[in-house]
C-alpha positions as CSV (number, residue, x, y, z in Angstrom):
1,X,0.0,0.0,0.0
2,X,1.1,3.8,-1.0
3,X,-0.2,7.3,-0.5
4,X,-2.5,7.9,-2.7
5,X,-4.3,4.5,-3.5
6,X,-7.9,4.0,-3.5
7,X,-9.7,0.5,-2.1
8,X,-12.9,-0.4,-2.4
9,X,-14.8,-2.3,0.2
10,X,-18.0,-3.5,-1.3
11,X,-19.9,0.0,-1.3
12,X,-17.6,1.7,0.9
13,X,-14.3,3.8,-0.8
14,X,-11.0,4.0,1.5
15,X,-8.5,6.0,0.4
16,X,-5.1,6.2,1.7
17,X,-4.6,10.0,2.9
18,X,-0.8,9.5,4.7
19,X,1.6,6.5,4.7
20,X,5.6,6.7,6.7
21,X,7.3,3.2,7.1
22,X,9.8,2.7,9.4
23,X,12.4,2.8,7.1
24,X,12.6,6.2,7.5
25,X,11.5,7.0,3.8
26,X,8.1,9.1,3.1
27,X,5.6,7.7,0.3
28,X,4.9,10.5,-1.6
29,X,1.5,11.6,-2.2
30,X,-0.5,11.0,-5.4
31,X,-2.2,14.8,-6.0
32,X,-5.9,15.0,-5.4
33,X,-8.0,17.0,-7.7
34,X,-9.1,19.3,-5.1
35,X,-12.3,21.4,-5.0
36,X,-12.0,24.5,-6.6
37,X,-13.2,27.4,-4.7
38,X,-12.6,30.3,-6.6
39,X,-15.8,32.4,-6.0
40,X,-15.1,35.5,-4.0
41,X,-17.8,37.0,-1.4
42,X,-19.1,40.5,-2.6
43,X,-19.1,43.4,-0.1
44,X,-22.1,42.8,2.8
45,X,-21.9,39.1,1.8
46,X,-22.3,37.3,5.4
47,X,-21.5,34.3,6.9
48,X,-24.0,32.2,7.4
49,X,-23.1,31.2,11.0
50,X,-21.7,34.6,12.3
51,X,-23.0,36.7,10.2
52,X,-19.8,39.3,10.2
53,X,-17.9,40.0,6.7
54,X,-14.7,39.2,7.8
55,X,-13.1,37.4,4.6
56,X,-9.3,37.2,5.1
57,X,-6.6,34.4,3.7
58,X,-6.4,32.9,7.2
59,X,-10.4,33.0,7.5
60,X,-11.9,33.5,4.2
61,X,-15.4,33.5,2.9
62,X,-16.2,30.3,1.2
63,X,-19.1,28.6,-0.8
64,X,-18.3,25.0,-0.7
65,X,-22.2,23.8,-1.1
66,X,-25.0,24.0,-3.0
67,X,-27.1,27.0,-1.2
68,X,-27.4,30.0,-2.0
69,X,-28.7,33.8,-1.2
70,X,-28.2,34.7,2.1
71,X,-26.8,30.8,3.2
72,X,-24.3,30.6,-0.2
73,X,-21.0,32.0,2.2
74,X,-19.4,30.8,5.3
75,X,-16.4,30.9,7.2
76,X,-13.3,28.3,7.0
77,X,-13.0,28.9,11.0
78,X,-16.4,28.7,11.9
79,X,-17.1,25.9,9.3
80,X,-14.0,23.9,11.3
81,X,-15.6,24.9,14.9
82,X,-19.3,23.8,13.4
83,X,-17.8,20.2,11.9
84,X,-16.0,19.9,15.3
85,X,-18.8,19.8,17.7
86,X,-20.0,16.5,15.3
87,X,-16.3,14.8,15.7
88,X,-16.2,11.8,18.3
89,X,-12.7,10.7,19.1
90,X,-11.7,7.0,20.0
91,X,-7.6,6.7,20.6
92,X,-6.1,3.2,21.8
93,X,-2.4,1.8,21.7
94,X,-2.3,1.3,18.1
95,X,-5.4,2.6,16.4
96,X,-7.0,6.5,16.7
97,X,-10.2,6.8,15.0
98,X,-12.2,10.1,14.4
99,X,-15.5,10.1,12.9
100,X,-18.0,12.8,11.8
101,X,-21.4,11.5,12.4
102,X,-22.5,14.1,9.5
103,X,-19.8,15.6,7.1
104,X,-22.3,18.0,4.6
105,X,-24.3,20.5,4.8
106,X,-27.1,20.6,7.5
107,X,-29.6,22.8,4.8
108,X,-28.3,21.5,1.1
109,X,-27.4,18.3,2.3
110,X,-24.4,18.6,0.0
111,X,-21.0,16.7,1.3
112,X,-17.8,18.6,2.1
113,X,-14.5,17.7,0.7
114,X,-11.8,17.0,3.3
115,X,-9.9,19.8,1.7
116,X,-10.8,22.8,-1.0
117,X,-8.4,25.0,-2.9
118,X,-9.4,28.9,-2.5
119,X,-6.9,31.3,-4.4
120,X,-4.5,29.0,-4.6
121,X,-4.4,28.1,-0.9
122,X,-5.5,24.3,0.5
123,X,-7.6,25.0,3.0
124,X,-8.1,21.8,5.5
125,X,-11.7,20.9,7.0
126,X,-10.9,17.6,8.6
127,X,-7.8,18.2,10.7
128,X,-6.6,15.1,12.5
129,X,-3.0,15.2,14.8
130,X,-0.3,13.0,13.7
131,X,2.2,10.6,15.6
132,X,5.3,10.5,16.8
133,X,5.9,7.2,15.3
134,X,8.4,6.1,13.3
135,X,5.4,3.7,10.8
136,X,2.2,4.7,10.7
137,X,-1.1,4.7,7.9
138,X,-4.0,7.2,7.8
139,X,-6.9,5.7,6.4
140,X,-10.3,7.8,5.3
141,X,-13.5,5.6,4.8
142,X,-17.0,8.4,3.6
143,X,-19.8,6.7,3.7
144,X,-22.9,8.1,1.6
145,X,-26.2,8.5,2.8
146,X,-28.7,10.9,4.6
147,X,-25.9,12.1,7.1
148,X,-22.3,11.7,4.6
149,X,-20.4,10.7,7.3
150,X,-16.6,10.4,7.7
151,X,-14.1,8.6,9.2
152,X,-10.1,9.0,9.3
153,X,-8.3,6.3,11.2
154,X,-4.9,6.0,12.0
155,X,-2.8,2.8,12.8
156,X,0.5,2.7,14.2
157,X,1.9,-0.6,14.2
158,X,4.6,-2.0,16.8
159,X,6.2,-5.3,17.6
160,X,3.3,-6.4,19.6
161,X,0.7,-5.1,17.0
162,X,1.1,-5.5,13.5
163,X,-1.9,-6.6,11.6
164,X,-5.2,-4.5,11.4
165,X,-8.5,-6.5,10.6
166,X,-11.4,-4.4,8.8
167,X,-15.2,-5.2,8.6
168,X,-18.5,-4.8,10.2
169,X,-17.9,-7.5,13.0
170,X,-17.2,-7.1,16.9
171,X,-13.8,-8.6,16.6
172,X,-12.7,-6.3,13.4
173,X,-10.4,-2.9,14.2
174,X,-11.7,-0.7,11.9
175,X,-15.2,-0.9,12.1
176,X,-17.4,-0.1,8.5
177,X,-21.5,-0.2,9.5
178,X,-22.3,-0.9,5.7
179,X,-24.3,-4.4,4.6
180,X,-21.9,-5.0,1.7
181,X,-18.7,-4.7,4.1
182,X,-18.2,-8.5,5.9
183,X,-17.8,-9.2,9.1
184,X,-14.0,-9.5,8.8
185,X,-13.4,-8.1,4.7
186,X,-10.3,-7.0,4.9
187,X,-6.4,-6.7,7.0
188,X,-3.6,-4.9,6.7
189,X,-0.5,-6.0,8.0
190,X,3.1,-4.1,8.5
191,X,5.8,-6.2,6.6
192,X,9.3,-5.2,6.0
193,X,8.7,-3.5,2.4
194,X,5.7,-1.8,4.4
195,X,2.2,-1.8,4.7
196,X,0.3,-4.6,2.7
197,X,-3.2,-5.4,2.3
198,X,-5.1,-8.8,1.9
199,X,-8.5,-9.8,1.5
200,X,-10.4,-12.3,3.6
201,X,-12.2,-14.1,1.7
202,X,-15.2,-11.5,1.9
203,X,-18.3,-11.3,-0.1
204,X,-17.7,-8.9,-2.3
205,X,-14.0,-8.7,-2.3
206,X,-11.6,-6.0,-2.2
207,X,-10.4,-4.0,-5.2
208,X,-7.9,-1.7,-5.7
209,X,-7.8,1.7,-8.2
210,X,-5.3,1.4,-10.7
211,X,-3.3,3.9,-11.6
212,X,-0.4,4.1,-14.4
213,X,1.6,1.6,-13.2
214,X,1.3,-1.8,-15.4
215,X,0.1,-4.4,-12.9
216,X,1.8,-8.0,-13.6
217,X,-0.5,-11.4,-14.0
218,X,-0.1,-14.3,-10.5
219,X,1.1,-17.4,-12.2
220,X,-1.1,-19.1,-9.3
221,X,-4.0,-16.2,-8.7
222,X,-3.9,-14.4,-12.0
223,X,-5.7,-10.9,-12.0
224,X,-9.3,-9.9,-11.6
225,X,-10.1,-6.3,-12.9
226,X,-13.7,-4.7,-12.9
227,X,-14.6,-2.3,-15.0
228,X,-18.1,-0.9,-14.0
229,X,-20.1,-3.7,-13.2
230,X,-18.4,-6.6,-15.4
231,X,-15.5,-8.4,-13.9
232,X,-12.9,-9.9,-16.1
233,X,-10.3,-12.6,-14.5
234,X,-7.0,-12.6,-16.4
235,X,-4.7,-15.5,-16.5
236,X,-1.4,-17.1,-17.3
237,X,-2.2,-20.7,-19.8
238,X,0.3,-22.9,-20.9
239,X,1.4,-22.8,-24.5
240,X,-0.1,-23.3,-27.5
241,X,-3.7,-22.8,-25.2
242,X,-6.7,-20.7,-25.0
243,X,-8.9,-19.7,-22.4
244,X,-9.6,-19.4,-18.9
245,X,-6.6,-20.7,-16.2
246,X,-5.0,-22.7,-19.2
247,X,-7.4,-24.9,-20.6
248,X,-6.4,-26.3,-23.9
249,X,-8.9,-26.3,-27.3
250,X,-8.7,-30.0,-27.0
251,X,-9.9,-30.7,-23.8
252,X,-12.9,-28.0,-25.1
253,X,-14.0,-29.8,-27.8
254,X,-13.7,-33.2,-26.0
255,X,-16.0,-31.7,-23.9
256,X,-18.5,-30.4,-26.4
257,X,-18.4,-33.4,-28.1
258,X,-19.4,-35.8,-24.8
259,X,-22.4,-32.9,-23.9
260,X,-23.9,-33.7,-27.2
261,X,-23.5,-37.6,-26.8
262,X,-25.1,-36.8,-23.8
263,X,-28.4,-34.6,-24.6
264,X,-28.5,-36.8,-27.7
265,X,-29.5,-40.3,-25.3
């Protein structure tokens, strides 16, 4: 696992905001496409929850949702003091998990965006402290519905705790309260190379985004891609043979051949 990948748990995205391994080295980040908020507030525009006009590079005016008229503009500061009375905080030994019950807009219903671009400046709305550890992983998990909530959890591995079980059950880490997430879908485990994830043996599977980089064929496992809703399975056959995990012309038409002899009595 890297910065930047995307993994699909049944319905539920996870994307991997922040990766360090202990190693020392940094997995740089995969650019997001982030929000553009460009639109600048016109004089006696007010914010929505102080209603002052204040709009300043470290507190700005923004209109990050679908209202509009008198509702269109709020604060980045009072926007981050709004979302924080909705955070709930959970820290252990190895895993600290904060979740917004409701990450959108109480009046549009629109979601928010963990992090907008406003005259060239990022602007942050989900703002999590990281460790002093030397290996560590930030995960994000949004789920959609009526309240778009949000999750970021971070795991920091150690001799004594090294793999990370993720699902809807009791006994899973990261918990995901979504029907098409299993009871135990998913772990990630801390290796030497660094963090890798594995599937177990869930419903629905786990799939990973692919990006540029060419993705090699398992002799043994081969590759499964889905593209929308159709799943294709590629894999490696021996010579001189067609189709699915190596099974020869031959043997198809042998086949063929004893179905008809078959039907045929």
């Amino acid at each position: 696992m890297k910065q930047g990948d995307i993994i699909k748990l049944g319905r539920v995205v996870l994307k991997v905001k922040r990766c360090n391994i202990k190693n020392g080295k940094y997995n740089e980040a995969v650019k997001e496409s982030l929000i553009q908020c460009e639109s600048n507030a016109g004089i006696g525009e007010l914010c929505k929850i102080c209603h002052t006009e204040e709009d300043t590079i470290r507190n700005p005016l923004l209109s990050i949702c679908h209202c509009t008229g008198s509702m269109r503009f709020v604060h980045y500061n009072c926007l981050k003091i709004w979302l924080n009375y909705k955070l709930t905080i959970k820290k252990q030994e190895h895993l600290n998990s904060y979740t917004w019950k409701s990450f959108a807009c109480e009046i549009c219903k629109a979601p928010y965006h963990s992090s907008i671009m406003h005259g060239g400046i990022e602007y942050t709305l989900a703002d999590i402290p990281l460790p002093f550890a030397d290996s560590y992983i930030v995960l994000e998990t949004s789920t959609k519905g009526k309240f778009h909530s949000k999750s970021i959890h971070v795991l920091i591995p150690n001799e004594t705790k090294s793999v990370f079980k993720i699902g809807r059950g009791h006994e899973s880490d990261i918990k995901v309260a979504d029907i098409s997430v299993s009871r135990t879908h998913a772990k990630i485990s801390m290796t030497e190379e660094g963090f890798a994830l594995e599937d177990y043996r869930s419903r629905f599977g786990t799939l990973l985004l692919l990006n540029n980089e060419p993705k090699e064929i398992d002799a043994d496992d081969g590759l499964t891609v889905q593209v929308g809703r159709t799943i294709i399975t590629f894999s490696l056959g021996q010579k001189d043979c067609i189709g699915l995990r190596g099974v020869d012309i031959q043997n198809i038409e042998q086949t063929r051949t004893y179905r008809r002899e078959i039907s045929n009595t």
